[in-house]
C-alpha positions as CSV (number, residue, x, y, z in Angstrom):
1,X,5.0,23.5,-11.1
2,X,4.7,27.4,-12.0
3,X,6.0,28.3,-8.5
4,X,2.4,29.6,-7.3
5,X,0.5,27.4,-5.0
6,X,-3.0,27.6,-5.5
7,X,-4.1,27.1,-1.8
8,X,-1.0,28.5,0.1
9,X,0.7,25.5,2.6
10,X,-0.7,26.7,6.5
11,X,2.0,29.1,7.9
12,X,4.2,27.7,9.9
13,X,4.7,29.5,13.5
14,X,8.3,29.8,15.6
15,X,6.1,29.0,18.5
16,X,4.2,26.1,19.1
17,X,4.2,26.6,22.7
18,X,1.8,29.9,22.6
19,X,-1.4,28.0,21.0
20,X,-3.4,25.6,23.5
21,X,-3.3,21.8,23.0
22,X,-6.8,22.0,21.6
23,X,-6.6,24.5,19.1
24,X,-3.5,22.8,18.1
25,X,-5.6,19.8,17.2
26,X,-8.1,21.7,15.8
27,X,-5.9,23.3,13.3
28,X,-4.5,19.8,12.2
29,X,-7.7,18.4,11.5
30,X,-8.6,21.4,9.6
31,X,-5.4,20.8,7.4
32,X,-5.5,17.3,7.2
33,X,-9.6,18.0,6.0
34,X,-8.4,19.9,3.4
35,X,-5.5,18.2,1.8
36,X,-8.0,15.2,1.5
37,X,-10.4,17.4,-0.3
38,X,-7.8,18.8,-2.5
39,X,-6.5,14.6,-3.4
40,X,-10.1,13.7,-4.0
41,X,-11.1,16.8,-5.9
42,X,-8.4,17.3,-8.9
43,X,-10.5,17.3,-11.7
44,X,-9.0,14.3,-13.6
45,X,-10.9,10.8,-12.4
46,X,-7.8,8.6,-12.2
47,X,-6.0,11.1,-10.2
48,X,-8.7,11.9,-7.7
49,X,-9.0,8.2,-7.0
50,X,-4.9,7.9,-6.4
51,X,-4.4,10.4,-4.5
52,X,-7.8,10.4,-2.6
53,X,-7.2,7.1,-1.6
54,X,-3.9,7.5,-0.8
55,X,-4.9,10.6,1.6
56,X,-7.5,8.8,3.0
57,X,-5.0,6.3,4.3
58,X,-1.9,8.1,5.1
59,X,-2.2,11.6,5.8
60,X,-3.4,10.6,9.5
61,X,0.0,9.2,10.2
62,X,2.0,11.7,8.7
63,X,4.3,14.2,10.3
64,X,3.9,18.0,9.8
65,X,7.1,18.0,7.2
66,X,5.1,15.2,5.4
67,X,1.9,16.8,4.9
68,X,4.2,19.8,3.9
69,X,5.4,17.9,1.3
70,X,2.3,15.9,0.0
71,X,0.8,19.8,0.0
72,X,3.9,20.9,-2.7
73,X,2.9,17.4,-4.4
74,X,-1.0,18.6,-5.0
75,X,0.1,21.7,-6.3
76,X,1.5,20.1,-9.1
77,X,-0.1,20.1,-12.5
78,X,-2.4,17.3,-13.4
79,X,-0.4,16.6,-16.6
80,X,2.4,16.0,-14.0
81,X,1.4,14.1,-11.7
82,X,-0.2,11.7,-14.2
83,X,3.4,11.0,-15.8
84,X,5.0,10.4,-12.8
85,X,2.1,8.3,-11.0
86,X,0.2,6.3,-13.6
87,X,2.8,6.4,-16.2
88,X,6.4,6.1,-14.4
89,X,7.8,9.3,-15.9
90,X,10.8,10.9,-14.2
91,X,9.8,12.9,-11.2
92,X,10.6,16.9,-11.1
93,X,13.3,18.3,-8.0
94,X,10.2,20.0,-6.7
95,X,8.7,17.7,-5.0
96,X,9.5,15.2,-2.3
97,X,11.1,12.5,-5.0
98,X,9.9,9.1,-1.7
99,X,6.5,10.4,-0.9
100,X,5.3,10.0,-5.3
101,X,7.2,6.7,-4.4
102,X,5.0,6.3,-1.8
103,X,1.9,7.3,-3.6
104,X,3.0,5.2,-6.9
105,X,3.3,2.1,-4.7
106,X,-0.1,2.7,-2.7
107,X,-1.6,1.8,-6.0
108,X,-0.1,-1.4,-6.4
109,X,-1.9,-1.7,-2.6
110,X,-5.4,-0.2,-4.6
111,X,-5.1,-2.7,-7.3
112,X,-4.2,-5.8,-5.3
113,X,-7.0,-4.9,-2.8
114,X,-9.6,-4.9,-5.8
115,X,-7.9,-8.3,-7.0
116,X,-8.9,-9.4,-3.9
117,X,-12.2,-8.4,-3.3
């Protein structure tokens, strides 16, 4: 990760308390729109459908610091993200070390789905 995000992580504000409920909702919906655009849209096919998939089905039921995190995680390199996802390499300090867990074992879930099917 070269340290610069290529779509900056929504700014946080000191005070929740100011904005009203329904804009609130409207500005998660608008982030959690975006991060699954960003997991389906990485450029390399076996990523988009990893982390795509995976967004599809978690990001909903994540909490603010978690979707804070999977952002860091998409900013990552491709090259990266392939060696630590599809090929089990060691995964860097930058990024929350459970949630590529997480995303490693949701495509053991994508594989024995298709087993399945």
């Amino acid at each position: 990760m070269n340290g610069r995000a290529l779509y900056p992580v929504m700014p946080l504000l000191s005070d929740y308390s100011m904005i009203p409920k329904d804009q609130k909702f409207l500005m998660h919906e608008i982030r959690l729109k975006r991060l699954r655009y960003r997991a389906w849209r990485r450029g390399k096919k076996e990523l988009d459908l990893v982390l795509g998939r995976f967004a599809d089905r978690y990001c909903g039921e994540m909490s603010e610091s978690e979707l804070t995190a999977f952002e860091r995680v998409l900013d990552c390199a491709d090259p990266d993200l392939e060696n630590w996802i599809l090929k089990g390499g060691e995964i860097s300090s930058d990024v929350d070390h459970a949630l590529v867990l997480k995303v490693c074992e949701s495509l053991g879930e994508i594989s024995r789905k298709q087993d399945h099917e």
